[in-house]
N, C-alpha and C positions, 0 to 999 in steps of 0.2 A: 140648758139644752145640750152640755158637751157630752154629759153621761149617755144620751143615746146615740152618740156614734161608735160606730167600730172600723176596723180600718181594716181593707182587703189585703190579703197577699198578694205579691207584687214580680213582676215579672224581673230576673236579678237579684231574688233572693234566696239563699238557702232555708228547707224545712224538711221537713220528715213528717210520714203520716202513720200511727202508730195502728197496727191491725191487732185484735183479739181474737184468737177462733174460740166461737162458741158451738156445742157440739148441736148434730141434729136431731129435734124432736123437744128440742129445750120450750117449755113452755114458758116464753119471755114476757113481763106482765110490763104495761102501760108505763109507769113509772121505775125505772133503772134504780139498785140499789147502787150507793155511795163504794163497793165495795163487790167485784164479781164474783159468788161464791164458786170454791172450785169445782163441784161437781159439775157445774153450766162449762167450765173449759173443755175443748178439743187437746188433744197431741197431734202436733206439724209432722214430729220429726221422723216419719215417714217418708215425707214427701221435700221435692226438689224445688224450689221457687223461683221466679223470674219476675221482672216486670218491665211495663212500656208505661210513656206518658204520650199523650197527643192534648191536641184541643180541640173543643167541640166543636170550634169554627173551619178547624183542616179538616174533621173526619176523624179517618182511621190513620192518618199518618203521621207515622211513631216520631218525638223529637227525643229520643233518649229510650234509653234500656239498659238494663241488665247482661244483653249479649255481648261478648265478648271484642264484637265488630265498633262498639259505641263507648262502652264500658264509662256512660257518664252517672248511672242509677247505682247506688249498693243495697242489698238489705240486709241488714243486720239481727239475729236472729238473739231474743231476750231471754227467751226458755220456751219448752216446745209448744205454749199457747201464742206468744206472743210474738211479733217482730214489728221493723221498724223499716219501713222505705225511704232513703235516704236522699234527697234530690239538691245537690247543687246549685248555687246560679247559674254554674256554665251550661246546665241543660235546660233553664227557660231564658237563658237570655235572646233568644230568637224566636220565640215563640210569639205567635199572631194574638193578639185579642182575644177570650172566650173563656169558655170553662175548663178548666184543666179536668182530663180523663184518664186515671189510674185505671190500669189492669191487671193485676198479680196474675199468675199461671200456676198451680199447685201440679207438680207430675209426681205420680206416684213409685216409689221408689222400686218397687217390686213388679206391680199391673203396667205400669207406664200411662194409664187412666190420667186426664187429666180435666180438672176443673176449673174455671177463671170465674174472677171477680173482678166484679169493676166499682170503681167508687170516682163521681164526681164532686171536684172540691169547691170551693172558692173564685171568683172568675178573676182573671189575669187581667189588667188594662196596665196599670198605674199605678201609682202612690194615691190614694181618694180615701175621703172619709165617704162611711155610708149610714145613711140617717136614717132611723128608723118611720 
């Protein structure tokens, strides 16, 4: 029975969640190739990014960002389809219980247009196995 456990992420620890931009109008099929062909990528490096974390359990209120006021998030920028949101322990070790809520911010470099995304992770408690 151990092979169906997995084991959550953990409030206190560092990871990173890696983003791909795929461009719009990409007819994405059912099954993911092993392998993103490039024509399906986007180019970022137009635009300015940021990000906030919260949890699902506070809402909307940010425990970390990329602002300069916080300065506990980095992202790190791979080439211009890819980057990488960098998240410290120091900015969930306070964090309540729940589902951790990414938001990246894309401002456009020229328009000032901006679009977010949000991506929910993993849920915060504890150190737990979780069984299928």
């Amino acid at each position: 029975m151990m092979k169906d456990r997995k084991r959550a992420i953990i409030i206190g620890t560092d990871f990173a969640v890696l983003y791909t931009a795929i461009r719009d109008g990409i007819d994405l099929p059912e099954v993911w190739p092993d392998e993103i062909p490039d024509e399906w990528l986007d180019d970022l490096s137009g635009y300015e990014l940021s990000a906030k974390i919260s949890t699902a359990v506070r809402g909307r209120a940010v425990v970390a960002s990329t602002a300069p006021e916080t300065g506990q998030l980095t992202i790190r920028r791979i080439d211009a389809s890819h980057f990488a949101v960098n998240i410290p322990a120091s900015a969930t070790e306070g964090m309540q219980e729940g589902e951790i809520v990414l938001t990246v911010e894309l401002r456009h470099k020229e328009t000032g247009v901006i679009m977010k995304g949000e991506r929910r992770t993993i849920p915060l408690v504890k150190v737990r196995d979780i069984r299928k």
